[in-house]
C-alpha positions as CSV (number, residue, x, y, z in Angstrom):
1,X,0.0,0.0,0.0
2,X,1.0,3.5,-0.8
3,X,1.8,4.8,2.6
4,X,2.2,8.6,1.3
5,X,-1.3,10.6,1.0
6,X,-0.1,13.6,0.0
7,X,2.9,14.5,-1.6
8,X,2.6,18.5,-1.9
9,X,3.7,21.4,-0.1
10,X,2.3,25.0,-0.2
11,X,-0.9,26.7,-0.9
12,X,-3.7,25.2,-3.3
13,X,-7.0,26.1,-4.9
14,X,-9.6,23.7,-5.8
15,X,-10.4,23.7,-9.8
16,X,-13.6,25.0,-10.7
17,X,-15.0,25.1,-14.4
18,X,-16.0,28.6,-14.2
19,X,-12.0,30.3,-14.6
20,X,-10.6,26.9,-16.4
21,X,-9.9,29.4,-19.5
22,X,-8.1,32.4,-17.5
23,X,-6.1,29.9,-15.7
24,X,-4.8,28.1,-18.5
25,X,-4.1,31.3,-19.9
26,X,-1.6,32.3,-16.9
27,X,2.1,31.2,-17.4
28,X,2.5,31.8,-13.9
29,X,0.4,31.5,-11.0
30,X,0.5,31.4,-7.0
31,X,-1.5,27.7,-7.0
32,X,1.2,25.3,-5.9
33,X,-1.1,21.9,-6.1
34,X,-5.0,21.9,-6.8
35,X,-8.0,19.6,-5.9
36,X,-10.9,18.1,-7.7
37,X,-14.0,15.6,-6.8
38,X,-13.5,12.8,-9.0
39,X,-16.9,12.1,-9.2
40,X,-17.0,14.5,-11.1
41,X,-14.0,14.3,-13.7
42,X,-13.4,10.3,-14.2
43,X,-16.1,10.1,-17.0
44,X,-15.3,12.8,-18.8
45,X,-14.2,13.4,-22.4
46,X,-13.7,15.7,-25.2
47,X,-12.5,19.0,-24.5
48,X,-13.1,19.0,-20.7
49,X,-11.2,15.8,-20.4
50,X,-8.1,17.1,-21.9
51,X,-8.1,20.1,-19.9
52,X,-9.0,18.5,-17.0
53,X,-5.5,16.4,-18.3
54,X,-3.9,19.7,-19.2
55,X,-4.3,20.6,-15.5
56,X,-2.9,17.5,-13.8
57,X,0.1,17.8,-15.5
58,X,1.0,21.2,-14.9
59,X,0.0,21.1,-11.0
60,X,0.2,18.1,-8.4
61,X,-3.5,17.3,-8.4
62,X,-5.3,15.8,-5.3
63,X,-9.1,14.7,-4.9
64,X,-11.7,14.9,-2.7
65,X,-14.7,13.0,-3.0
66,X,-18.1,13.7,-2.7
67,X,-19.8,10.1,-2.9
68,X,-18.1,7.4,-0.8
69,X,-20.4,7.4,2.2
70,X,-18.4,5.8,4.5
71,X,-20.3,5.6,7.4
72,X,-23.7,4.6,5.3
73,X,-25.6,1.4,6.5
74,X,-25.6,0.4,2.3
75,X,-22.7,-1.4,1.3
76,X,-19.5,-0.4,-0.3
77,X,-19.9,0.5,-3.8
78,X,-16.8,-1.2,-4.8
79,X,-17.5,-1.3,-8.4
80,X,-17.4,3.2,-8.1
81,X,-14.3,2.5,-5.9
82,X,-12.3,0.8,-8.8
83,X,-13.6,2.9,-11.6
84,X,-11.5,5.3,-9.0
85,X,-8.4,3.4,-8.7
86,X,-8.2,3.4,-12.5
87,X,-8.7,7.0,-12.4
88,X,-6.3,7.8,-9.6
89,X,-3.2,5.9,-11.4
90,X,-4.1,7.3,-15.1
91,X,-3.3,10.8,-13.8
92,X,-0.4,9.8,-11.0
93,X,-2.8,11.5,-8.5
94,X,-0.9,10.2,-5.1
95,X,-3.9,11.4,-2.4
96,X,-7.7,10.9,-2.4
97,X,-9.8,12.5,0.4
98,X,-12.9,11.9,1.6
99,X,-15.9,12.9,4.1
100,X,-16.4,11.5,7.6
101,X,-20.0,11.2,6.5
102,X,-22.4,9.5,4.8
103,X,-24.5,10.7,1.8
104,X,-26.5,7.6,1.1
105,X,-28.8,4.6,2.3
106,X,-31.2,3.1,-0.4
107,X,-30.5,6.2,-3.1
108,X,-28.3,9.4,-2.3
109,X,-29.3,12.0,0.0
110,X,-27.7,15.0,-1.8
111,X,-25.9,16.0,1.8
112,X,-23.4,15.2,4.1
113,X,-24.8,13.3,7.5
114,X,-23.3,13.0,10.7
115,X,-22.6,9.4,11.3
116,X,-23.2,8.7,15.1
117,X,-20.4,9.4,17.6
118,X,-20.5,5.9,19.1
119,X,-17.9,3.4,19.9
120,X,-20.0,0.9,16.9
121,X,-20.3,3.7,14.5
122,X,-16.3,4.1,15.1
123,X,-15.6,0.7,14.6
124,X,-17.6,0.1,11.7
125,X,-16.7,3.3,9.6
126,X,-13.2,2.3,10.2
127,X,-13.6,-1.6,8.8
128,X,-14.8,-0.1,5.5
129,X,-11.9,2.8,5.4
130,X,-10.1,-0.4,5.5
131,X,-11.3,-2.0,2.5
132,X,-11.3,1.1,0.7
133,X,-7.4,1.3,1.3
134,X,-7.0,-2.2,0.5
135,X,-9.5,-1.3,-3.3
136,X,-7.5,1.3,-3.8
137,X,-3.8,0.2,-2.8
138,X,-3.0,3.2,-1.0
139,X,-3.8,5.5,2.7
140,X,-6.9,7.6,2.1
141,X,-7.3,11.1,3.6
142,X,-10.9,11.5,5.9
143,X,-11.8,15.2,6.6
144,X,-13.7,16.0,9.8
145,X,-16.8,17.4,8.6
146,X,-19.1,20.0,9.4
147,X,-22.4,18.8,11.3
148,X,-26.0,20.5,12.2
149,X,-27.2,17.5,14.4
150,X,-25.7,14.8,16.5
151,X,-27.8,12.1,16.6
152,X,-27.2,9.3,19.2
153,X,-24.2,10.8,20.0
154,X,-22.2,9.3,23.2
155,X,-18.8,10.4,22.5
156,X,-17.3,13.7,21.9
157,X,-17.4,14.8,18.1
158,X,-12.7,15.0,18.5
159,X,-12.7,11.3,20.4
160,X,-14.9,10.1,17.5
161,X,-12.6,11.3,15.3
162,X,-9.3,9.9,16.6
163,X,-11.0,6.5,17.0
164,X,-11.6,6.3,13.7
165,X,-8.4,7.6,12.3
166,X,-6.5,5.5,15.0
167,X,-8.2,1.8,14.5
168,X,-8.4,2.3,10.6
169,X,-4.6,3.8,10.5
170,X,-5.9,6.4,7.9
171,X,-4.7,10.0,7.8
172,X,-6.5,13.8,8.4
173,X,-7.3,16.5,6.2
174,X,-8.3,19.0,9.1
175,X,-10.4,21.5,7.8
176,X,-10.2,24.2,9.8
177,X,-13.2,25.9,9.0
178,X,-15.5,23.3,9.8
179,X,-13.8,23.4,13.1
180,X,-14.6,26.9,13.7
181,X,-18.5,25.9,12.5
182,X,-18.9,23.2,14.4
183,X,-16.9,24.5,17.8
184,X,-20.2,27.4,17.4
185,X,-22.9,25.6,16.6
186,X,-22.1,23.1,19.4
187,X,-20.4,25.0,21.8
188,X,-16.9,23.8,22.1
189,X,-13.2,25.7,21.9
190,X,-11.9,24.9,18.5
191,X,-8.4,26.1,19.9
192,X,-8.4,22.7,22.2
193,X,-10.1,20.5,19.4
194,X,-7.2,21.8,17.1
195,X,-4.5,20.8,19.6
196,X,-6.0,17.3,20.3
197,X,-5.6,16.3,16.6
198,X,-2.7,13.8,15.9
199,X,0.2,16.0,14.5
200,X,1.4,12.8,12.3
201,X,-1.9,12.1,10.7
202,X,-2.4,15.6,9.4
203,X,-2.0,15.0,5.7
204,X,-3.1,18.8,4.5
205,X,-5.9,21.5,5.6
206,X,-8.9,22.9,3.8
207,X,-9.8,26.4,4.8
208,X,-12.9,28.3,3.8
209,X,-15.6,30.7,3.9
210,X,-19.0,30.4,5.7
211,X,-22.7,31.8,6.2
212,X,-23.8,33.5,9.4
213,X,-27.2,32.2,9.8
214,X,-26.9,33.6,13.5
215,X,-24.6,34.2,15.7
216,X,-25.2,31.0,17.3
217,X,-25.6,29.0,13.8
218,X,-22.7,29.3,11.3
219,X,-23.2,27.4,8.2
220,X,-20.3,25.9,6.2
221,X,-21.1,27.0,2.0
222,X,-17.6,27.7,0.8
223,X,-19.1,30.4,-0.8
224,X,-17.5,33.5,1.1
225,X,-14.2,35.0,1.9
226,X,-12.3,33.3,4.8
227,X,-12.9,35.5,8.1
228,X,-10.2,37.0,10.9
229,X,-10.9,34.5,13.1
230,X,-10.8,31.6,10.8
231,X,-7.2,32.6,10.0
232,X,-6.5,33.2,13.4
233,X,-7.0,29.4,14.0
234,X,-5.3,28.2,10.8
235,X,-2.4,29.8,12.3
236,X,-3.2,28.2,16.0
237,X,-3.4,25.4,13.7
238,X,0.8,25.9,12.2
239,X,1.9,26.6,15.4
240,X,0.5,23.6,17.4
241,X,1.3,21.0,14.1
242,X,3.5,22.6,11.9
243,X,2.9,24.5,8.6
244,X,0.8,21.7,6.2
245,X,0.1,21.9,2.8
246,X,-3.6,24.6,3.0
247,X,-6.4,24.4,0.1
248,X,-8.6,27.3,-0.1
249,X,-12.0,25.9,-1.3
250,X,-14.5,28.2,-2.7
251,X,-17.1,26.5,-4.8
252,X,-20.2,29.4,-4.8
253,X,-20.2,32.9,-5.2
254,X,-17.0,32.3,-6.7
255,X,-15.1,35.8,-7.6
256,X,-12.2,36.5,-9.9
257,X,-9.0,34.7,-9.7
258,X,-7.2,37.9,-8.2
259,X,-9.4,37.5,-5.3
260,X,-8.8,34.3,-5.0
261,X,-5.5,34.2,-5.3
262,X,-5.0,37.2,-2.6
263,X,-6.0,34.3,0.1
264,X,-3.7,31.8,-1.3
265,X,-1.4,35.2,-0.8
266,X,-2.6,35.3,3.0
267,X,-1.9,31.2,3.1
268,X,1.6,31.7,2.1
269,X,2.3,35.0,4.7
270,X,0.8,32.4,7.5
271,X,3.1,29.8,6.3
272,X,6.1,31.4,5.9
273,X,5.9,33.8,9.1
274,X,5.4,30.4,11.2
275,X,8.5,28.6,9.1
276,X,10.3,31.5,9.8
277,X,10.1,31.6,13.5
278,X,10.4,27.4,13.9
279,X,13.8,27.8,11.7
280,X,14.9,31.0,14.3
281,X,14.4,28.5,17.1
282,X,16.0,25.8,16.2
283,X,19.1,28.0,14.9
């Protein structure tokens, strides 16, 4: 099995359709890897397929899927899961993410449900990560996930988390944002869920923009600038772990590439004040 999930370093930017033509355009850009859903790229042809191709040669190119539903009560779709592998090794993409979710039962439910914080639910969602790895011949990448409901939980949302990741020996993407989301909407500190996280199973971070339904109810759209005290914690985040490779995701409202490159900008000032002071200390 592959045992490296993710091979990059730097800031990245998922790929969206909508500025495929300016960015191809640009000789030179401030994107050092990028991120896709397979789902939505591994039947594709014809001109989107080769600049989809065009785009995976030219940056190191991750995904981040949208359909596994790994904590679902349906079984495996194993036939999806090798249609991936072929995918995966056609375009030498080393890491494939995924939710801490489920999305399905008897049909899919077009959203992202909390599985149950429960010892079982742990257990079981960690067997199938499992088999997954062993499909796909290499370490997958779970991302904690934002959550409106907990239902039958009986362990806290971080101890669920580290159960999993721990009996399945899979690694993190920590997305930060959904940390700050979650830590409102259910009343934690996101500063001590940060710390608790296993510094070796941090693969790479997402960080993004949300919606403020209420000051008590944030909800997590991707479809807004990143806020102060999001960054605050991305860099709680660098000192406490280390600076990881960061992916800005921003899949609605999505504005010009300037705009969005000015917060890969910010990514890069975070990483490279905090790699500056851990290389002062250890001089």
């Amino acid at each position: 099995m592959n045992t490296v999930s993710c091979p990059v370093s730097g800031s990245g930017l998922g790929l969206r359709r909508s500025f495929m033509n300016d960015l191809e355009s640009m000789k030179h850009t401030p994107i050092d890897f990028m991120e896709v859903a397979p789902e939505n790229w591994m039947e594709m042809g014809g001109t989107l397929g080769k600049k989809f191709a065009y785009f995976a040669e030219r940056y190191p190119m991750l995904c981040h899927g949208l359909s596994l539903s790994i904590g679902s009560p349906a079984p495996l779709d194993e036939h999806f899961l090798q249609r991936l592998k072929k995918f995966l090794d056609k375009h030498n993409i080393a890491c494939y993410s995924e939710h801490l979710s489920y999305c399905s039962d008897q049909g899919h439910l077009y959203d992202l449900m909390p599985i149950p914080f429960t010892e079982e639910a742990a257990l079981y969602t960690a067997n199938r990560i499992k088999r997954v790895q062993d499909i796909l011949e290499r370490k997958i990448v779970m991302e904690n996930v934002s959550y409106y409901a907990a239902p039958g939980q009986e362990m806290a949302e971080i101890d669920f988390l580290k159960a999993v990741i721990d009996e399945s020996n899979c690694d993190l993407l920590l997305d930060v944002n959904n940390v700050y989301v979650n830590s409102i909407n259910h009343n934690y500190d996101a500063e001590a869920y940060i710390k608790s996280v296993p510094s070796d199973r941090i693969a790479y971070l997402h960080i993004a923009g949300h919606y403020d339904e209420a000051d008590d109810l944030k909800v997590d759209t991707h479809g807004a600038d990143v806020i102060d005290p999001v960054w605050k914690l991305l860099e709680t985040t660098y000192q406490h772990h280390g600076v990881a490779p960061t992916l800005l995701e921003r899949d609605f409202n999505i504005p010009a590439l300037s705009t969005l490159f000015s917060e890969l900008d910010k990514i890069r000032h975070h990483q490279s004040k905090l790699g500056e002071a851990s290389n002062a200390a250890t001089a």
